[in-house]
N, C-alpha and C positions, 0 to 999 in steps of 0.2 A: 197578187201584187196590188200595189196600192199608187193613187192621183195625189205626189204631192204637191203642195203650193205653196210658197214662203211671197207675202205680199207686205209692203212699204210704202211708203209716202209716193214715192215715186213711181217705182217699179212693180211689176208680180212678176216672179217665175216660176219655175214645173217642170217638173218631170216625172217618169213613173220610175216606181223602186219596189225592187224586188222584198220577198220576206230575207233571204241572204244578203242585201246591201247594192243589189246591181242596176246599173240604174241607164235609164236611156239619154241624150239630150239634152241639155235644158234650156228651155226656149224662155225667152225675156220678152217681156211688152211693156210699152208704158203705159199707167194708168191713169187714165181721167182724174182731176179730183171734184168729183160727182158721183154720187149715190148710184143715178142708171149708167154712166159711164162702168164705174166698177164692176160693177152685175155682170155688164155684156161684156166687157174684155174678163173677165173671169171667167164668162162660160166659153170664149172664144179659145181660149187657153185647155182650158179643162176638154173641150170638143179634139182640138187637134192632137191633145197628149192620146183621149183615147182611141185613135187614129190609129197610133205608132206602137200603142202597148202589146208586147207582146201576148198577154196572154187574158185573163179574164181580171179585170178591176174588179176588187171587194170594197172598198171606198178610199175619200178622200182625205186625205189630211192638209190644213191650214194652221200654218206658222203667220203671224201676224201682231205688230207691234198693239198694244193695249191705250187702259186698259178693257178688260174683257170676259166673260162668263163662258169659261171653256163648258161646264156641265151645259147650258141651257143651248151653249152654242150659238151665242150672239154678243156685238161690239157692245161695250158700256160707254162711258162718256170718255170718247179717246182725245190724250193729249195734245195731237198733231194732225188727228185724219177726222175733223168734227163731221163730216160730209158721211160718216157711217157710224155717227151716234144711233147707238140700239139697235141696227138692222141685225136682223136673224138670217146668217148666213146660212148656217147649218137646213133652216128649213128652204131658204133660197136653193141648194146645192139638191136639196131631197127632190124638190118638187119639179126641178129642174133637167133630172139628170138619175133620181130614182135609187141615189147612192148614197150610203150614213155618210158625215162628218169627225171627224175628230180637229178641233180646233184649239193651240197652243199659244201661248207668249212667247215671239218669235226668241225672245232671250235664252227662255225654258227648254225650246224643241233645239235650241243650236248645242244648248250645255249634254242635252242627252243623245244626241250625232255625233259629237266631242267623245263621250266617253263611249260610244260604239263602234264608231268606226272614225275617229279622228284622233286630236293630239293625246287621249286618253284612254286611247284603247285597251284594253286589259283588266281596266281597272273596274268597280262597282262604286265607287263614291266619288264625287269632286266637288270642285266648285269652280266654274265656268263663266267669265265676264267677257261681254263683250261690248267694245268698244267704239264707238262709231258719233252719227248726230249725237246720239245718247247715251250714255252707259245702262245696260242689260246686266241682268245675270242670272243664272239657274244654278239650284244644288238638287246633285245627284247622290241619291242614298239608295243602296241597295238596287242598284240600276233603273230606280225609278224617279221620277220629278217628286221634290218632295217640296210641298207649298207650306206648310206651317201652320201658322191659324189662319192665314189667309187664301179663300179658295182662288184667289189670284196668283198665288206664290209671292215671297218675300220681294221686295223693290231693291236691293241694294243698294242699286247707287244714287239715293235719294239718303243713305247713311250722312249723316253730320260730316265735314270735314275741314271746316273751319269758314267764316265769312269776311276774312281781309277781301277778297275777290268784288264781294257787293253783288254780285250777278243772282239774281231771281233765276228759279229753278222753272220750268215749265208745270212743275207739281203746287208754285206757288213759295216755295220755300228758301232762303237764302244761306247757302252754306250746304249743300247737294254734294255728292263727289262728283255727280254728274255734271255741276257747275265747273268743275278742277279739271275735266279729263277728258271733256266732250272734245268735238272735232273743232268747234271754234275757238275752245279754250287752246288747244295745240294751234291753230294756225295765229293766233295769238302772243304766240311763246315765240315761232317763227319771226314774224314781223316785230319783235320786240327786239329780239339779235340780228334782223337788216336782211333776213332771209324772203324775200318776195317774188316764192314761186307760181307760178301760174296755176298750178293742180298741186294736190298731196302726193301724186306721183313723181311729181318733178322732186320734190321735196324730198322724198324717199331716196330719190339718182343721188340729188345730192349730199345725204347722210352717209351713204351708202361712198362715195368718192369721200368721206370726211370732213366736208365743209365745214370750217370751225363754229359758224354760226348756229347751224342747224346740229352740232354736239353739243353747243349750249344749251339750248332749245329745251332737247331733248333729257339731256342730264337733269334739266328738271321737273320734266313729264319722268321722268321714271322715279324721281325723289314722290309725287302726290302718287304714284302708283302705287309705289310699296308701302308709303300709309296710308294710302285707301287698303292693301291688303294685308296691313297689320292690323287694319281695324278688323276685318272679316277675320282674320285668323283669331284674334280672342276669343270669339264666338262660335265658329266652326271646328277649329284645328288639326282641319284638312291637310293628308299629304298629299293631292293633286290639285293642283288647279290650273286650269284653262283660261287663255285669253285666244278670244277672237271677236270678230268684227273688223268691220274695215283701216281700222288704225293699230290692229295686231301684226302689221309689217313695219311697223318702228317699234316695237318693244325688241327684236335682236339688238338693234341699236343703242337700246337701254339697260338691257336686262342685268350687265352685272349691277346698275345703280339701282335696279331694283331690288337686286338680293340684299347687297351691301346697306341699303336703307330695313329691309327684314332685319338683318342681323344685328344692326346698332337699336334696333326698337326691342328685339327681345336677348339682349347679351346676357340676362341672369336666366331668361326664359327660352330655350334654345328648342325645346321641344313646342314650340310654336310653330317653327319652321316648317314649311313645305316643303315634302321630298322633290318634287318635281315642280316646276312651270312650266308647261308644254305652249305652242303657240301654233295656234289653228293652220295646217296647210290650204287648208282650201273653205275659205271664213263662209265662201257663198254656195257651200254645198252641207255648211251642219246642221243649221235649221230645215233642209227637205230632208237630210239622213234622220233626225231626229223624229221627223212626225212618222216616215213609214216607221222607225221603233216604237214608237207609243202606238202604233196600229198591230205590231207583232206584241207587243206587252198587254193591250185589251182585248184582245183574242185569247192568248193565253189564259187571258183571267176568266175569261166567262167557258172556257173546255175542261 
């Protein structure tokens, strides 16, 4: 069984997971945004998981927002977490703890949990966004992370998608889909239609009871969703794809505006279409299913 850990701006969690999918716990801590704060609430986490682990740890797997050098196994110059530019986690975890790494783009290990054991189960290919502060995404080929020319894996939602908005990307760029679709951009959409919830939750009660405002809102977050996914779809012409992240509980809300925008972008071209859209049950458990898979998948490859 394998230590996994999916860590964020804010948060780290963990738990241990089986090579089958089973998994214990998962315990949440906040983290420092500080170099040595990270480290010790890492190993603090990592200490109590194997505590509880049933059985013998073969190592750990980190999910972990970018960007990042999964081979060398350390942070590059991150967008949002500068306080762990370039730290070598990977030899931090060895020396610490005496156990390999596998370290992921939290986007990448959620899209391959997705297709293991979440909204895409069954399946061997997709493409997987996840929606949150930022937009993520990972494509899954042949049940593995496929990065491209980039040993980063593809950026998605840093794809062009128009600059009426004016909003700078965190990447530096203006006209991002990340710009369209991020959490600010929707709370955004909200306050624009007189919707002024206290949390995204509340906001959620409220779509959810039909608040005219927040069907506004949202009619047109699902309008930039389905052409952010007709742009992917030219390019991939995937029939699965995944949404999750923590703004993957308004897309029921959306979703026929999402299809309905698919089908008016490709009406001569129908075989563009996705058979499915599935949407993440459990957004805060595919990035730790996904790294013990890439722990059962580099195993496999080196027997």
């Amino acid at each position: 069984m394998y230590i996994c850990l999916d860590l964020g701006g804010t948060n780290i969690r963990g738990t241990w997971i089986s090579e089958q999918g089973d998994h214990g716990r998962v315990e949440l801590f906040s983290r420092p945004r500080s170099l040595e704060g990270t480290r010790e609430t890492m190993a603090s986490l990592i200490r109590s998981i194997l505590e509880q682990a049933p059985g013998r740890v073969r190592g750990i797997g980190l999910a972990t927002a970018g960007p990042l050098d999964h081979l060398k196994k350390r942070y590059l110059r991150t967008t949002n977490m500068p306080e762990l530019n370039m730290f070598p986690v990977g030899s931090f975890v060895q020396e610490r703890f005496g156990l390999p790494l596998l370290m992921e783009n939290d986007a990448q290990a959620a899209a391959l949990g997705e297709v293991w054991k979440g909204c895409l189960a069954g399946t061997k290919d997709g493409l997987v966004i996840t929606l949150g502060t930022g937009v993520g995404s990972g494509v899954i080929m042949d049940h593995e992370i496929w990065r491209g020319a980039h040993f980063t894996g593809p950026e998605l939602g840093h794809l062009y998608l128009g600059s009426e908005l004016g909003l700078v990307c965190g990447c530096g760029q203006v006209g991002c889909a990340e710009t369209w679709l991020r959490k600010s951009s929707l709370e955004d959409l909200f306050c624009r239609e007189g919707v002024f919830s206290q949390s995204l939750q509340e906001a959620a009660e409220l779509a959810a009871a039909g608040n005219s405002g927040t069907v506004r809102a949202l009619k047109i977050y699902g309008q930039r969703l389905g052409l952010f996914l007709s742009s992917l779809q030219v390019v991939f012409g995937f029939k699965n794809i995944g949404i999750g992240g923590g703004l993957s509980a308004f897309v029921p809300f959306c979703q026929d505006t999402v299809r309905r925008t698919l089908e008016a972008r490709f009406h001569k071209r129908n075989w563009w279409l996705p058979g499915k859209i599935g949407i993440s049950s459990d957004p805060d458990m595919s990035a730790l299913l996904g790294m013990a898979r890439a722990w059962v998948l580099s195993e496999q490859a080196r027997d």
